[in-house]
DRENLUM-350831 format. One line per 2 residues: for each residue x, y, z of C-alpha. Coordinates in Angstrom, 2 decimals. Example, Ala and Ser with C-alpha at 12.3 -4.5 7.8 and 13.67 -1.06 7.14 Angstrom:
<nodes>
12.30/-4.50/7.80  13.67/-1.06/7.14
</nodes>
This chain:
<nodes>
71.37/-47.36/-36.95  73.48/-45.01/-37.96
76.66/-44.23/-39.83  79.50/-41.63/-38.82
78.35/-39.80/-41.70  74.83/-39.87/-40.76
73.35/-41.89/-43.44  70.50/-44.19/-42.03
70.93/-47.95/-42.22  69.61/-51.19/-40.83
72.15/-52.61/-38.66  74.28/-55.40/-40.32
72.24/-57.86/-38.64  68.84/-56.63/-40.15
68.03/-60.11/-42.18  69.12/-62.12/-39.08
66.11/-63.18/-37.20  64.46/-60.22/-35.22
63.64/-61.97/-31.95  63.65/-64.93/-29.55
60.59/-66.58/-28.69  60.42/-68.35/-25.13
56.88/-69.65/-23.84  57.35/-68.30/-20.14
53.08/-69.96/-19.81  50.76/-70.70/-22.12
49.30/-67.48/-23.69  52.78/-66.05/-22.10
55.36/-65.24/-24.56  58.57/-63.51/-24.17
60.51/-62.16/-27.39  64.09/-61.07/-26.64
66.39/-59.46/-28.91  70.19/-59.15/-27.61
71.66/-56.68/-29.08  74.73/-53.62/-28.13
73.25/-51.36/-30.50  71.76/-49.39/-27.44
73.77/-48.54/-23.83  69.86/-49.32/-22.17
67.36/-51.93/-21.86  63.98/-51.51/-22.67
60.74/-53.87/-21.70  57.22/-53.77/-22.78
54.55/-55.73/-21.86  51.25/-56.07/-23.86
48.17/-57.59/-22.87  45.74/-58.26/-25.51
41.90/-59.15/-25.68  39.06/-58.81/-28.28
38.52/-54.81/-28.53  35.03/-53.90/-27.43
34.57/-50.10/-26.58  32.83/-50.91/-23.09
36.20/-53.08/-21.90  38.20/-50.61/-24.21
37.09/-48.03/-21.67  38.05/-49.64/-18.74
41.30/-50.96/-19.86  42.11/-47.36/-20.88
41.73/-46.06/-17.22  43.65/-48.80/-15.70
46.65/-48.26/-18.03  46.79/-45.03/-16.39
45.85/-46.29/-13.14  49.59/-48.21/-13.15
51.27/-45.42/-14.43  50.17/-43.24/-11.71
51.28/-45.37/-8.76  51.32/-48.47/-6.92
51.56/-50.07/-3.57  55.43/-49.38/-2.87
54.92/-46.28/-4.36  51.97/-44.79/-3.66
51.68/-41.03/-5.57  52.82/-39.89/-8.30
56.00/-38.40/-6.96  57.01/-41.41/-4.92
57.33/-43.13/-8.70  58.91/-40.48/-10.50
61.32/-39.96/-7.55  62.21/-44.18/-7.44
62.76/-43.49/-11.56  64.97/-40.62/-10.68
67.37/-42.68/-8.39  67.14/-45.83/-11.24
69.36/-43.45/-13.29  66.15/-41.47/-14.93
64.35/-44.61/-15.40  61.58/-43.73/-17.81
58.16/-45.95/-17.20  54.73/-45.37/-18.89
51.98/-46.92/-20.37  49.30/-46.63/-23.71
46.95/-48.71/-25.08  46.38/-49.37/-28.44
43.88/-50.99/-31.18  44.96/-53.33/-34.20
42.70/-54.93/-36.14  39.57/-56.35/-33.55
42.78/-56.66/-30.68  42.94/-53.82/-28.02
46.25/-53.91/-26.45  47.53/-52.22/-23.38
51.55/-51.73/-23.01  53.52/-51.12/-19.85
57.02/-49.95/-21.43  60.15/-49.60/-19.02
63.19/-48.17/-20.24  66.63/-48.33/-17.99
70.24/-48.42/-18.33  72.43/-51.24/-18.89
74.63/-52.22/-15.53  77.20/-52.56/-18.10
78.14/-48.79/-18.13  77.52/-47.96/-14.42
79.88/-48.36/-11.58  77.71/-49.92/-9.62
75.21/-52.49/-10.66  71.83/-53.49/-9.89
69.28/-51.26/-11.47  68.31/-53.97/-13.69
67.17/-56.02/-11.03  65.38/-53.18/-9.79
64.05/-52.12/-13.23  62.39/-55.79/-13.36
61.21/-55.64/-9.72  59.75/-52.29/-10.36
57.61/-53.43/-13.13  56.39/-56.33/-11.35
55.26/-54.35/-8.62  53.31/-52.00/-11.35
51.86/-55.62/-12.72  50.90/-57.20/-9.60
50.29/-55.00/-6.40  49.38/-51.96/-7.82
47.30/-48.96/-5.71  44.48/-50.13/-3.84
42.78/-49.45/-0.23  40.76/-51.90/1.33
40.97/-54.34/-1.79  39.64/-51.48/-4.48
41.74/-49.03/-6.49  42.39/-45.44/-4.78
38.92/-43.78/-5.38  40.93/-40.26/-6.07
43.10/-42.32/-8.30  40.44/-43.66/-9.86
38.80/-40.31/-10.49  41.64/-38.54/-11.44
42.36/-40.94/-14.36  38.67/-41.08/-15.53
39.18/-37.42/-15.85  42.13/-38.18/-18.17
40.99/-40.26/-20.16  37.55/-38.38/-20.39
39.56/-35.23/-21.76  41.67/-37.38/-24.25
38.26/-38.72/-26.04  37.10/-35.20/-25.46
40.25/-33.92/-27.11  39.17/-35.37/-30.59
35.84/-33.54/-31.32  37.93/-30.30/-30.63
40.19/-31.35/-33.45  38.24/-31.10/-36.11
40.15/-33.83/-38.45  40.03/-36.57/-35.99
36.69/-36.11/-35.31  36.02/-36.09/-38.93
37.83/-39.22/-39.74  35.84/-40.91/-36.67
32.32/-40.04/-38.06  33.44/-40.68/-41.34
34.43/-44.22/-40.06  31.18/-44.86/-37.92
29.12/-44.00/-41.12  31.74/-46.00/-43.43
31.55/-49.25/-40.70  29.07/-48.84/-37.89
29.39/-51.03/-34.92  32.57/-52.73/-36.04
36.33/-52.24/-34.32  37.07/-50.34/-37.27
35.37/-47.06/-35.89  36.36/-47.97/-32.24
38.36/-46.10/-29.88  40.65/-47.77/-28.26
39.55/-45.28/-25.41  36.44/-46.13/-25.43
33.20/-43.78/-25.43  32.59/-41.23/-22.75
30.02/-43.09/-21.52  31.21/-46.17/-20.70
34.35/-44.30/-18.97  31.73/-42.15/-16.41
29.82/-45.71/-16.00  33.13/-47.18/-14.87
32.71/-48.25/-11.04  35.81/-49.60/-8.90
34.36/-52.92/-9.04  33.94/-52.98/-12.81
37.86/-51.59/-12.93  38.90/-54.69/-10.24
37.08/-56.81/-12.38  38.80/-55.75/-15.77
42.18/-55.89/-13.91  42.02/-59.48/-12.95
41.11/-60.48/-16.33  43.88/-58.68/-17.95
46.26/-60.38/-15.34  44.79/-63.84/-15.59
43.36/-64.16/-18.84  44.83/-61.75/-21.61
47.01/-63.38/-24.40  50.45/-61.38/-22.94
53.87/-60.65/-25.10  56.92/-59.33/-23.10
59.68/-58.12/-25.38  63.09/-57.18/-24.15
65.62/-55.30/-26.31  69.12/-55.23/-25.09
72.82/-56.09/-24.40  71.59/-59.28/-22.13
71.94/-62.83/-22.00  68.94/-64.12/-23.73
68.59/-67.09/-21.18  69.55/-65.53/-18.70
66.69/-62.84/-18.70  63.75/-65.70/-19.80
64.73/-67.41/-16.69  64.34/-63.72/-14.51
61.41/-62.86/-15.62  60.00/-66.18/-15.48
60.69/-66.13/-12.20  59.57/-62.53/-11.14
56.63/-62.47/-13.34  53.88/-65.35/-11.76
51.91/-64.90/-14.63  49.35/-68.02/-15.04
48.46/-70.04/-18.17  45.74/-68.81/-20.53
44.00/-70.16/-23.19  45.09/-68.99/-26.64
42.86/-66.14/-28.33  41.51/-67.21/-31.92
42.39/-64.61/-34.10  39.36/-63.17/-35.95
39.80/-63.82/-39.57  40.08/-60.68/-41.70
37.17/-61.48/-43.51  35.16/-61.17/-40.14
36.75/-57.88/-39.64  35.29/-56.22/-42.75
32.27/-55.88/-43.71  31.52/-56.04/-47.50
31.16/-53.04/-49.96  27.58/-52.15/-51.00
28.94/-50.68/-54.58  27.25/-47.33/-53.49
29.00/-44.25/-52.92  27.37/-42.75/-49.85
27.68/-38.35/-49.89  27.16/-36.89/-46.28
27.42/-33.49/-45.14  27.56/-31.91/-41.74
27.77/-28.95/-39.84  29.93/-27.21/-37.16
30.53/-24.16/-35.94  34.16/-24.16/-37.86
35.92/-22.46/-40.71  38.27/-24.84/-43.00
35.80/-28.03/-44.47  37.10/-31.32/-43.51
37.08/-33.51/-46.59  37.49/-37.51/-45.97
36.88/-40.18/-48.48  37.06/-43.75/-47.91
38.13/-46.48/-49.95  38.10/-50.15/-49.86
40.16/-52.75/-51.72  40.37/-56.14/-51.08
44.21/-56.14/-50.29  44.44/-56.19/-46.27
47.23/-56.71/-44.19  48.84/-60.81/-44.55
47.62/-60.71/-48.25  50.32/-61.42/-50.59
49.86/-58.17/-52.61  50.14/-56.45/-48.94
53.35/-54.69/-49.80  52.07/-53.43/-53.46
49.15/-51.39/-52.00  51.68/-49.94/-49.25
53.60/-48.93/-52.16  50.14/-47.85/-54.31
49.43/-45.89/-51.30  52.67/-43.96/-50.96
52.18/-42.78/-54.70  48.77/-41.79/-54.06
49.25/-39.81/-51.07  51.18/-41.34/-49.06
54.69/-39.09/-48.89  54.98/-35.48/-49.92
56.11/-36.29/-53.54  52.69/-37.77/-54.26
50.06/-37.54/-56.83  47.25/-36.14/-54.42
50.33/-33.81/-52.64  51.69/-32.36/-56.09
48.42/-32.00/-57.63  45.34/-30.81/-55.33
47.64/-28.96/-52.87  50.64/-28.00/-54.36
49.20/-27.68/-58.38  45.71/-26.37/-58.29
46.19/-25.00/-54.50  42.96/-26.67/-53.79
43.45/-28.49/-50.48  45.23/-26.65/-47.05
46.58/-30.05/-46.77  45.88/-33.66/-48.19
47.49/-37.26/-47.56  45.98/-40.86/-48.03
46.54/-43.80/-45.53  46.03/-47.64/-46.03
44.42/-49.11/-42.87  45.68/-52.92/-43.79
44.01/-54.38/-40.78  40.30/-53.13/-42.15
41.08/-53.23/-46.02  40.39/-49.62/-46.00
41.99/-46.67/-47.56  41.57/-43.02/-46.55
42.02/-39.33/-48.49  42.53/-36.77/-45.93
41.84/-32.84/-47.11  41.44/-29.15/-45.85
39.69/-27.63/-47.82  37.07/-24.57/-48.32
33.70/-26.23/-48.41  32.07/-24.43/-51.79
34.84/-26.69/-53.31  34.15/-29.73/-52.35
33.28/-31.14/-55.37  35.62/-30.07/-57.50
38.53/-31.64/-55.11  36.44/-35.09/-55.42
36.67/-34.92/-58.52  40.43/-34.11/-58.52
41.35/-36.90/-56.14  39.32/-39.35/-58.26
41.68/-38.05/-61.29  44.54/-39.00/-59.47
43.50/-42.65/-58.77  42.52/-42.48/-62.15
45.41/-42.15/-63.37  47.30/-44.60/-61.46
44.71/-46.75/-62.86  45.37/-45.92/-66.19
49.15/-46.85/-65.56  50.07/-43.10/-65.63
52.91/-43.46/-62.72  56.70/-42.42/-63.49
60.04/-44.24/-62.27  60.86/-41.10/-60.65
57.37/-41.44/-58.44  58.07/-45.26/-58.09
61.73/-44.92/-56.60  61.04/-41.99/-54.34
58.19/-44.41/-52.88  60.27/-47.32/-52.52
62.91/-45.54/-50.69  60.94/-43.20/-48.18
59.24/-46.82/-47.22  62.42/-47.82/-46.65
63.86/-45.02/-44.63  60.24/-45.59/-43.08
61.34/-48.98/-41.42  65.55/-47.91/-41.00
64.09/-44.67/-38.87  61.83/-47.66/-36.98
65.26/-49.91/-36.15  66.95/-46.36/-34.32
65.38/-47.17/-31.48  64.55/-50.34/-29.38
60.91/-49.17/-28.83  60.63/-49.24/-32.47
61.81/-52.55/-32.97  59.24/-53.82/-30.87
56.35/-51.92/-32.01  57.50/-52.93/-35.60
57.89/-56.98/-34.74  54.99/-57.20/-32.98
52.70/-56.06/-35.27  54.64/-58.37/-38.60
55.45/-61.56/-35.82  51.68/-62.16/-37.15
52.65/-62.50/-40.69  55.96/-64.40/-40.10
57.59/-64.70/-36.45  60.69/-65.12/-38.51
60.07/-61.14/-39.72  62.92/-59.30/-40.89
63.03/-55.64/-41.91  65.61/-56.64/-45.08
62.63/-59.54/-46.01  60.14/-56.48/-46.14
62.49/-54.01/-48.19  62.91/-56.66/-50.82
59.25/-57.29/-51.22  58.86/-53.00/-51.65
61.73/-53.34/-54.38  59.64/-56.01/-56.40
57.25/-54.10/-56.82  56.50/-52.83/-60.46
54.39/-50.37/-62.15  52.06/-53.23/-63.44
51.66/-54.04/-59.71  50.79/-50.51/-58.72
47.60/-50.64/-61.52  46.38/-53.72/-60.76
46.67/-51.93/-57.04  45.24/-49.30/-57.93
42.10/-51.14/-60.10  41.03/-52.82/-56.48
40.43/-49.28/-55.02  36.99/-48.35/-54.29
35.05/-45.23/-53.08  32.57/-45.54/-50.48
32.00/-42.77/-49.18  32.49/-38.88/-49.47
32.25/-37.19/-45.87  32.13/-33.24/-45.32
32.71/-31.44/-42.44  31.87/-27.69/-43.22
30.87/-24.68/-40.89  27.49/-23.72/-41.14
28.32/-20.65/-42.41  29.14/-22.64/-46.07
25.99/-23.20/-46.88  23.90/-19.88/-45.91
24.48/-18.87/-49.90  23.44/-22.48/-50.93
</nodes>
């Protein structure tokens, strides 16, 4: 990914064709990309399923379940010591939401047998994560109860983890109040609720779905034999056939704009005011304007060069911090700013300048070409490593399975300032959210 003289680069193969597909079952797809560029091999395997917080909780707690142990090796150090001896081996697992999909990954990296004297730590690797998949740690046909416990705990404190920061949780109310009840204000987690009402027979239960009935993508990245591994892993992995998940449309995933701009203030005990505004445009994520909102949002606030960056922060000094993001999947555009409560209007109305402006077709070649090419570092810093390769396929495989990182540059490149006002025209507030400490308002 990189030159001798360190300047970043897609590998000359970028506009080849990412991956191979092979149909291992139905609903079972395997996506293998040979390639030297790395001396290791790295797997992941994602089960997906419609994302409902209840499940969401319970998927969440098994993912940690398998990273924890399993029935050949049954703590914690019994795994780490089998990853030791596979050449430091490094296994773990996440889970994930996109769109109205929650996904759960089990990602393996190992090295190649190529540069070892002795061989056979692939076929080990692969063993090892079938044994994760398929007998993983149970006693008298339920998971571990201690195990089980000790990863409710986990996840527990993760969810727990964003009301202490103060910007997450801000973002998540402003999201529940922006889309209630939709996967848009989901956790992937899960609530706290469903996670302490989790029994062993509810996690069994949720296993053997996500074994038997979960769309599933395995991706392999490495020097290998692409036939040659589809044939292994067919083997190994006894996954069954499964019925292919309908993919909500994005229309279903969004719920429509009222044309109101909601205002809503709360308290915490806190000291910097949490300002979040939310947008929505009609441009979501396998539109054909797609790339001309990435690039509207990058001039926004997107990238440190950007209107809302050089202006409310660095300008007036207004904002501790401030970015935007474009959540394709929901149609939905967020400002993100720290700022002291009493001047929370006057940043509104700051932001809304900026926007404005962009609007107004008030953006500059220099702003325009800085944009283009930090999106483009963006997806060469993805291609430096196989795990990003994956995590960048498998989200555009459901644009085009034919993706290629050069076919998304070139789109970025088109794009002109015309195309950033017309971008910037489909932009609209819906809400203004405040998070302030309660001292703010005693003078109020």
């Amino acid at each position: 990914m990189y030159s001798e003289v360190g300047v970043p680069h897609i590998n000359k193969n970028r506009g080849a064709k990412m991956f191979k597909k092979i149909e291992l079952q139905q609903g079972v797809t395997l996506y293998v990309r040979k390639s030297d560029q790395f001396k290791t091999v790295n797997f992941a395997v994602k089960w997906k399923t419609a994302l409902d917080e209840k499940t969401a909780a319970a998927r969440a707690v098994l993912a940690n379940i398998l990273e924890d142990s399993n029935g050949r090796y049954p703590s914690q150090s019994a795994l780490r010591n089998h990853l030791d001896d596979l050449y430091g081996a490094v296994l773990f697992t996440d889970v994930m939401k996109r769109g109205d999909s929650h996904i759960v990954s089990l990602n393996i990296e190992c090295v190649n047998d190529e540069y070892l004297a002795h061989g056979g730590v692939l076929d080990d690797t692969i063993e090892l994560m079938r044994t994760v998949i398929f007998d993983p740690n149970m006693e008298n046909g339920n998971f571990k109860s201690d195990v089980v416990e000790r990863e409710k705990k986990s996840v527990l404190e993760r969810i727990r983890s964003q009301y202490d920061n103060k910007t997450k949780y801000a973002q998540k109310r402003m999201l529940e109040l922006l889309r209630p009840n939709s996967s848009v204000s989901a956790s992937s987690d899960g609530t706290e609720e469903a996670v302490n009402a989790l029994t062993n027979a509810t996690l069994l239960s949720t296993y053997e779905s996500m074994i038997h009935e979960d769309a599933i993508d395995i991706y392999v990245v490495g020097d290998l034999e692409e036939d040659v591994i589809a044939e292994k892993l067919k083997t190994i992995f006894a996954f069954r056939a499964r019925p292919t998940r309908e993919k909500s449309t994005v229309e279903q995933l969004v719920a429509a704009s009222t044309g109101d701009v909601r205002r809503v203030r709360e308290q915490q005990e806190m000291k910097q005011g949490k300002l979040h505004l939310g947008f929505s445009t009609p441009i979501k994520f396998g539109h054909p304007d797609y790339e001309k909102m990435q690039v509207t949002n990058g001039i926004f606030g997107g990238f440190a060069h950007s209107k809302l960056f050089m202006n409310v922060r660095e300008k007036e000094s207004m904002a501790y911090y401030v970015s935007s993001t474009y959540a394709s999947q929901y149609g939905l555009l967020y400002v993100m700013a720290g700022i002291d409560a009493e001047l929370e209007e006057k940043a509104v109305t700051l932001i809304q300048e900026q926007l404005s402006e962009m609007q107004n077709g008030k953006v500059t070649d220099l702003e325009l070409d800085q944009t283009k090419a930090l999106l483009n570092n963006s997806i060469t810093s993805a291609f430096d490593s196989a795990r990003g390769q994956i995590e960048v396929f498998d989200q555009f495989k459901e644009l085009d399975e034919n993706f290629t990182a050069e076919r998304l540059i070139s789109r970025w490149e088109a794009v002109t300032k015309d195309d950033v006002m017309k971008m910037a025209k489909a932009i609209q507030l819906e809400i203004v959210y405040l998070l302030s400490g309660k001292e703010a308002d005693k003078s109020e």
